[in-house]
C-alpha positions in Angstrom: -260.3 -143.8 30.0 -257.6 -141.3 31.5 -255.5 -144.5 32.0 -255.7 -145.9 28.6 -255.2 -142.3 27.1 -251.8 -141.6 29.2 -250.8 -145.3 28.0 -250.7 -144.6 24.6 -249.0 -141.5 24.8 -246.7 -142.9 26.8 -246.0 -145.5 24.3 -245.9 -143.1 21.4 -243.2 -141.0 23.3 -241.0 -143.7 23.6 -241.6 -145.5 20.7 -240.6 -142.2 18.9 -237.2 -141.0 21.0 -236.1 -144.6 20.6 -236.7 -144.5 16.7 -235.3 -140.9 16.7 -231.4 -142.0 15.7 -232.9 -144.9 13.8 -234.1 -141.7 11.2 -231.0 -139.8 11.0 -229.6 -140.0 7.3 -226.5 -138.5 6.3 -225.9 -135.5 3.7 -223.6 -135.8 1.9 -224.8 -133.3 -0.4 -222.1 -130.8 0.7 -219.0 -130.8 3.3 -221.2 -128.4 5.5 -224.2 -130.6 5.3 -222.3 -133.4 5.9 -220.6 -132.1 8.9 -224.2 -131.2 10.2 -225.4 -134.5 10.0 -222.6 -135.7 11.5 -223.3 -133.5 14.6 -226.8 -134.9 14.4 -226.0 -138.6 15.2 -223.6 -137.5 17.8 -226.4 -136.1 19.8 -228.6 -138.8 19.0 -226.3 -142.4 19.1 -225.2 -143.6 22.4 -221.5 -143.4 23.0 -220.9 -147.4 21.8 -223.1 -146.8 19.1 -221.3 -143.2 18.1 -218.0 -145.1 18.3 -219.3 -148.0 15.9 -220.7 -145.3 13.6 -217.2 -143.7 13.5 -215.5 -146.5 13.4 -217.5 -147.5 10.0 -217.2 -144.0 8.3 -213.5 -144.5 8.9 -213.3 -148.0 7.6 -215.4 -146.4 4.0 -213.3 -143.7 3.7 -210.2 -146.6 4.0 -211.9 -149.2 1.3 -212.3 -146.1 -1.0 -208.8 -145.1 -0.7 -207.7 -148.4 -1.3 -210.2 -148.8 -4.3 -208.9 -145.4 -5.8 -205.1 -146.6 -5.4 -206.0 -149.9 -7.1 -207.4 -147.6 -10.2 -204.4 -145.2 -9.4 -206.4 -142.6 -8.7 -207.5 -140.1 -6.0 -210.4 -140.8 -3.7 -212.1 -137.0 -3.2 -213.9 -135.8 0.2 -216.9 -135.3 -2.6 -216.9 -139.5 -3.7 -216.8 -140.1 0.1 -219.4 -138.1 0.5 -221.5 -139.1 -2.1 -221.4 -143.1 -1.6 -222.6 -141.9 2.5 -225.3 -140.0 0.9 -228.5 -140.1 2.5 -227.4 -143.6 4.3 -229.2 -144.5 7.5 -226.4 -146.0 10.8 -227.5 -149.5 10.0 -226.6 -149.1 6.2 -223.4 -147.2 7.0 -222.1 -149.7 9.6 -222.9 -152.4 7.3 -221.8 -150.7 4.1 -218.3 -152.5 4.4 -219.4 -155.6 6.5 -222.8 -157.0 5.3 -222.7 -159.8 7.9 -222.7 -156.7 10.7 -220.2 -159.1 12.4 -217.3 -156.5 13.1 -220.5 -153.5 13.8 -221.5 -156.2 16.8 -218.3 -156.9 18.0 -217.2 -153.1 18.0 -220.8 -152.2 20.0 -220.0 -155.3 22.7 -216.2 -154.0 23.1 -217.5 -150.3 23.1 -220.5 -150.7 25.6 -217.8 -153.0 28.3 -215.5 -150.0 27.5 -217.7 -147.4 28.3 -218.4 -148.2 31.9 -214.6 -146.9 32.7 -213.7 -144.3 29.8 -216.7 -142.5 27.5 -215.7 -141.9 24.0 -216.0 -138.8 22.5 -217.8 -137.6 19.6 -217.5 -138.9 16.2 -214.4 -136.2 14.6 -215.9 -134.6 11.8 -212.9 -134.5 8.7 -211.0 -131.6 8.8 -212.0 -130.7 12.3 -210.1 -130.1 15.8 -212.1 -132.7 17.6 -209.9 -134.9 19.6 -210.2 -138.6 18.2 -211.5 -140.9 20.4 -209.2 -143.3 22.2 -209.2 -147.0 20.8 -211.4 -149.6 23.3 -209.7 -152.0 25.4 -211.4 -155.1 25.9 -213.1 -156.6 29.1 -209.8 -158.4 30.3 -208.0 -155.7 29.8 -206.8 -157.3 26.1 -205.8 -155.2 23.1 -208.4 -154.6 20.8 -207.7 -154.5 17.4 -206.5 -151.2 16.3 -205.3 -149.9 19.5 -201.4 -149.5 19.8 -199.1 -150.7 22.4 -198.8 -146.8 23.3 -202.7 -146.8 23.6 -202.0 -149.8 26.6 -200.1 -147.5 28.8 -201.7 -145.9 31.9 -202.5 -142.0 31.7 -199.2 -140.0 31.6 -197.0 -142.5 31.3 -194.2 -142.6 28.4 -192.5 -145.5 26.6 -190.2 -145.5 29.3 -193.0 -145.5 32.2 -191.6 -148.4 35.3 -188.7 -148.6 34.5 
């Protein structure tokens, strides 16, 4: 009976830290709340899944520019943070790629990245965070987004070997 009991606490525990991110919603029902929510999945995503979740938040805040300059207007902080509203990680990532295609590509670049370089949190707007660096791929190709400046080793310059 002490066996079975321990069992199913032990599945409960980890049924309930895995699901724990899997819970998280974003509020956007103010800049502080949404900053606090953002601190929230940064403790709880793993760093390929924090950079995915950044990655997607960045891409929303992108679309809605580029769908306020197509109405010539301006897209606020508050829009942004109203469309995120109470939005769990699989709905955000998927938010402007409802295959998940670019979410699984990002998580399989991320996770090979991570082995050699962890990524920092998710920046919070408006905040001194340091951003993240782009990933580079398994073989060592660029991955989309990252710079020719990213490519070059640590404190080297445009003009590093030569």
């Amino acid at each position: 009976m002490l066996k079975l009991t321990v069992a199913v606490l032990a599945v409960a525990l980890t049924g309930s830290a895995a699901a724990g991110w899997r819970d998280l919603r974003v509020d956007g029902s103010s800049k502080e709340a949404f900053a606090t929510s953002l601190e929230a999945f940064n403790e709880k995503l793993s760093p390929a899944r924090r950079y995915v979740f950044g990655e997607a938040l960045q891409d929303i805040w992108l679309q809605g520019n580029k769908q306020a300059d197509a109405e010539q207007r301006e897209y606020t902080e508050d829009e942004y943070y109203r469309q995120l509203d109470g939005l769990r990680y699989e709905e955000i990532v998927k938010l402007t790629d409802p295959t998940g295609d670019t979410a699984k590509d990002r998580y399989r670049t991320a996770s090979l990245s991570n082995r050699y370089s962890p990524f920092r949190p998710v920046p919070v707007q408006g905040s001194t965070a340091d951003v993240r660096p782009p990933p580079i791929g398994w073989s060592g190709q660029q991955v989309r987004g990252a710079t020719q400046a990213d490519m070059l080793p640590r404190g080297c310059s445009a003009g590093c070997g030569q």
